[in-house]
N, C-alpha and C positions, 0 to 999 in steps of 0.2 A: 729294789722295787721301782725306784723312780727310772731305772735304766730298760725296765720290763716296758714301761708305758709309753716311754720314749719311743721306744722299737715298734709298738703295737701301733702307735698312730702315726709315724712315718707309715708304716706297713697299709693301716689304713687310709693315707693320703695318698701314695702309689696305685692302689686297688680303685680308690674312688676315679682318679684322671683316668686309669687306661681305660673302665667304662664308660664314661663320658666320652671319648675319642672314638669306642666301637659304636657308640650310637649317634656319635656324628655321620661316621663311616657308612655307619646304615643308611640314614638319613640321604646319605649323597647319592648312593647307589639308587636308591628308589627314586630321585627325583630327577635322574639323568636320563634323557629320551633313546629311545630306541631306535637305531638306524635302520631300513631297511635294505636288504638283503636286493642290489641288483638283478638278480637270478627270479626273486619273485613279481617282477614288475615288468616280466618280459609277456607279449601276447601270447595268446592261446595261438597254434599254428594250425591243430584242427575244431571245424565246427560242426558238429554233427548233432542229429536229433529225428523227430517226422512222430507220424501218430499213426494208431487203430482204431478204425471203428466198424461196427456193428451192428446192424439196423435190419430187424424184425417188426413183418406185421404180418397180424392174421384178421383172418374175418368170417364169420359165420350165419348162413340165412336160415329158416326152418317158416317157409308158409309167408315168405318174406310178398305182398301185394306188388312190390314197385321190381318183379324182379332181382336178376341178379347172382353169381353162382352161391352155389349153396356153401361150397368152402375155398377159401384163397390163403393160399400161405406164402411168404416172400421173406426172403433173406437176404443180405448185401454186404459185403465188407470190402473193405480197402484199409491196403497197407504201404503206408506215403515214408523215404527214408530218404533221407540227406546227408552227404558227408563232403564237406568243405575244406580244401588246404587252401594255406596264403601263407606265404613267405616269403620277405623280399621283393623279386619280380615274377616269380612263380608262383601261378594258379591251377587247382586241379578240382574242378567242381562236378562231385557225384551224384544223381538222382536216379530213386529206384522206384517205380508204380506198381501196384497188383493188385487190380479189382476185379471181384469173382462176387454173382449173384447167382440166386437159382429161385425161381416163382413153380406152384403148383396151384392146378383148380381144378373147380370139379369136370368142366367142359374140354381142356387144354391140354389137362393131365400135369406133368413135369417137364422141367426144360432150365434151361438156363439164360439166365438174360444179361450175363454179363462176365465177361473174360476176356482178360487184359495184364499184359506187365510188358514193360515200358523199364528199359534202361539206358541212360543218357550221361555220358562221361565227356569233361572236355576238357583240357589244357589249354591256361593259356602261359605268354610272357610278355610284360608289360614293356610297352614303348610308350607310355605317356601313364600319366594316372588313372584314366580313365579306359584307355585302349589298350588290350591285348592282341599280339598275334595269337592264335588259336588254332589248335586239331581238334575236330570233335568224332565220337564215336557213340552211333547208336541202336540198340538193339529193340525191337518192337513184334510182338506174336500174341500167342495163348497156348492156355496150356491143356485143353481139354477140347471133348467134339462139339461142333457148332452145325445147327442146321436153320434152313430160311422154313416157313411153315406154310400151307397154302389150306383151299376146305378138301383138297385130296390128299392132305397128308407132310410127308416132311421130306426134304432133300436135303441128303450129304451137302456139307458146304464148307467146312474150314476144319484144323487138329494142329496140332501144337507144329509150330514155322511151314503152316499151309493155308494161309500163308506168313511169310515171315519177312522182315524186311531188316537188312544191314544198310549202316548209312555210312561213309564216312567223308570229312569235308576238311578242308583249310581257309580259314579267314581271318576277317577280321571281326575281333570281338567285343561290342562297345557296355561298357558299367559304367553309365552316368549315377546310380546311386546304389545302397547297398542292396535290395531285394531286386532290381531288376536289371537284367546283361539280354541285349539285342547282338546276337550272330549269324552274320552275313560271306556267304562261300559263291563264291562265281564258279567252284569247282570240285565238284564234289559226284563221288561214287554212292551207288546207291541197287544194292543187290535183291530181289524181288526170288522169293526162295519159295516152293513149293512141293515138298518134300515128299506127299502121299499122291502113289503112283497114280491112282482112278482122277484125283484133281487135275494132277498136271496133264493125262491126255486127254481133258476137254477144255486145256488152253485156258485154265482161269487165271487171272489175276496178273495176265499179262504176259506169261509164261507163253512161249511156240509150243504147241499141243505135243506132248511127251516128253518135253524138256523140265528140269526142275529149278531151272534158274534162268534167272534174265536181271541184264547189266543195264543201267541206267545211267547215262550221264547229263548232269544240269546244274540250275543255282538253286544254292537251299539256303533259305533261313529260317531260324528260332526268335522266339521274344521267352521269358520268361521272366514271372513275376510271382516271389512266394512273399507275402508279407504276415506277421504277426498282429493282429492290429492293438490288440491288447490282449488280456488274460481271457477274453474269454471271443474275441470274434480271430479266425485265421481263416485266409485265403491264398488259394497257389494255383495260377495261371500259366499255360503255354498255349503257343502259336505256332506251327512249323508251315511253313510251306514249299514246294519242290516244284521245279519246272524243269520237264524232260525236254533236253536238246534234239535229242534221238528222233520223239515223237511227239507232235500235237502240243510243242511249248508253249502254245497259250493258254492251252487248258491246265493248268495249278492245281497241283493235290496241295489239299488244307486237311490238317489236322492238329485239334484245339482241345483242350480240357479245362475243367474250370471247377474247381472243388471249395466251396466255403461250406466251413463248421464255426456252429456257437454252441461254447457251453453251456447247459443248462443248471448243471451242478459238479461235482466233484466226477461223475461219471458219466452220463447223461448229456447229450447234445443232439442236434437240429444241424442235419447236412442236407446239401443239396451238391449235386453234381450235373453238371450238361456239358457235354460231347458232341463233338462236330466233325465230321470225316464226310469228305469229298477225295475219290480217288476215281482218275479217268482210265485207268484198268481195271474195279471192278465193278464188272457190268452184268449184275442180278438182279436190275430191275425192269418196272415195265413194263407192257403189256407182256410180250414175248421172253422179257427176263433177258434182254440183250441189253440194257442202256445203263450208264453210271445214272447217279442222284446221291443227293446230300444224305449222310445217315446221320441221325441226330437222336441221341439219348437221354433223356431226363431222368434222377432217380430225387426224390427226395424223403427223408426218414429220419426218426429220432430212436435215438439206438446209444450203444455204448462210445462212449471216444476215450481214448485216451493215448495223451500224448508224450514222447519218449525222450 
C-alpha cells in the first residue's frame, strides 16, 4: 500500500510541473511581439479612385404673374476617374472626364447642354525629385450631336471627333507637391480631326474645306491640380494652353475646367462646374458667325455624388 502512494504522488509531482511548464510556454508565446512581414509595408504602386454625380432640377409655372416657362427640366452628370502609378522613377498618371447634360422647356423644347470626355495619360521618369521627363497623350471630343441655336432655328455644328483633337507632347514635367504637376512641351503634335463630311467642307474648326484633319505644331502646357480637401469638400483643376507655330502663335488656345463638390450627406452634394474654352479655329461667333470668343459654361446643382 505504502509502495501504491509512493507511485501515485511521484506520478502526481511529474503531472503537476509539466503543467506548470505548458503554462509558462503559454504565457511566453502571447507575450512575444509580432514581427511584421517586409512584403506588407511596401507602398501601394497604384492609386486610383474619382466620383459620380447627378444633378436634377425641375420647375413648373401655372398662371405664374412674373412670367417664366411653364416647364424646365435639366439633368447633368459627370464622371471624373483616376488611375495613378509610381514606382521608383516611373510615373504614369491617368485621367478620364465625361460630362453629358440635357435641359428641356416649354419655349426651347430639348437640347443638350453639355457633352464632353476628356482623356489625358502622361508618363513620366524622374531626374530629380520633383522633375520628370515626360510624354503626354491626349484625347478630347463628344460623343453625341451638338447644334448653335438662333430665333431661326438650329445649325448642325459638332458629333462625336467633329470635332476631335489628338495631342501629343515631350517635356518637362514639374510635381512640386502631391496634388499638383505643371507640364511644359516646347514640342508638341496636335491633330484637329473632323470626321463628318458636311463639317469638314465648310472648313470648320480649322480643317482646309473637305479635308478631315489638320496638323498643328507648337508649345503646350497643362497645370493640374486635384485636391481632397477633407471628407466632405473636393476640387479638381486643369489648365491647357497651345500655341500654333504654324498659325497666329500669339493667339493661345486656353482650355480650363474647374469642378468643386461638397457633401451634403452620405449621397447628396452641392457641385458647381465652370469651363473656359478659347480656341482661334473656332469661329461661330458674332455677328456673321465668323469670329472665335471665349465659351464659358457654368452649371451649378445639388444632386447625387458619390465617390469611388
Amino acid at each position: 500500500m505504502k509502495k501504491i502512494l509512493l507511485i501515485a504522488g511521484i506520478l502526481s509531482s511529474l503531472l503537476s510541473s509539466a503543467q506548470d511548464e505548458k503554462i509558462k510556454n503559454l504565457r511566453s508565446e502571447s507575450d512575444r511581439k509580432i514581427s511584421k512581414n517586409a512584403n506588407d509595408t511596401i507602398p501601394k504602386k497604384w492609386r486610383t479612385g474619382g466620383l459620380y454625380s447627378l444633378n436634377l432640377a425641375q420647375g413648373t409655372l401655372s398662371n405664374w404673374a412674373a412670367g417664366g416657362e411653364d416647364f424646365s427640366l435639366a439633368l447633368n452628370s459627370l464622371l471624373s476617374l483616376y488611375a495613378f502609378y509610381k514606382k521608383d522613377k516611373h510615373s504614369w498618371d491617368n485621367t478620364f472626364d465625361f460630362n453629358l447634360g440635357y435641359v428641356k422647356t416649354t419655349s426651347l423644347g430639348s437640347r443638350k447642354n453639355d457633352d464632353r470626355f476628356d482623356l489625358l495619360s502622361k508618363y513620366g521618369y524622374a531626374i530629380s525629385p520633383k522633375l520628370n521627363i515626360a510624354g503626354l497623350f491626349n484625347l478630347r471630343s463628344q460623343f453625341f450631336k451638338g447644334y448653335t441655336y438662333s430665333d431661326t432655328g438650329r445649325t448642325y455644328a459638332s458629333t462625336f471627333l467633329a470635332p476631335g483633337y489628338i495631342l501629343l507632347g515631350i517635356g518637362l514635367d514639374y510635381k512640386p507637391a502631391k496634388d499638383l504637376s505643371i507640364f511644359l512641351s516646347p514640342v508638341t503634335a496636335r491633330w484637329v480631326i473632323v470626321r463628318d463630311t458636311a463639317l469638314a467642307n465648310k472648313g470648320l474648326y480649322g480643317v482646309t474645306p473637305g479635308k478631315k484633319t489638320n496638323l498643328e505644331f507648337g508649345a503646350f502646357a497643362t497645370i493640374n491640380y486635384m485636391k481632397e480637401f477633407n471628407k466632405v469638400l473636393t476640387y479638381k483643376g486643369r489648365l491647357d494652353l497651345f500655341s500654333n507655330y504654324r498659325h497666329n502663335p500669339q493667339n493661345v488656345d486656353l482650355y480650363m475646367t474647374n469642378a468643386l463638390s461638397a457633401k451634403i450627406s452620405k449621397v447628396l452634394s452641392a457641385t458647381w462646374g465652370l469651363d473656359l474654352i478659347y480656341d482661334d479655329d473656332v469661329r461661330l461667333f458674332g455677328k456673321n458667325k465668323t469670329s472665335a470668343g471665349l465659351q464659358v459654361k457654368s452649371l451649378v446643382g445639388i444632386g447625387l455624388l458619390v465617390k469611388l
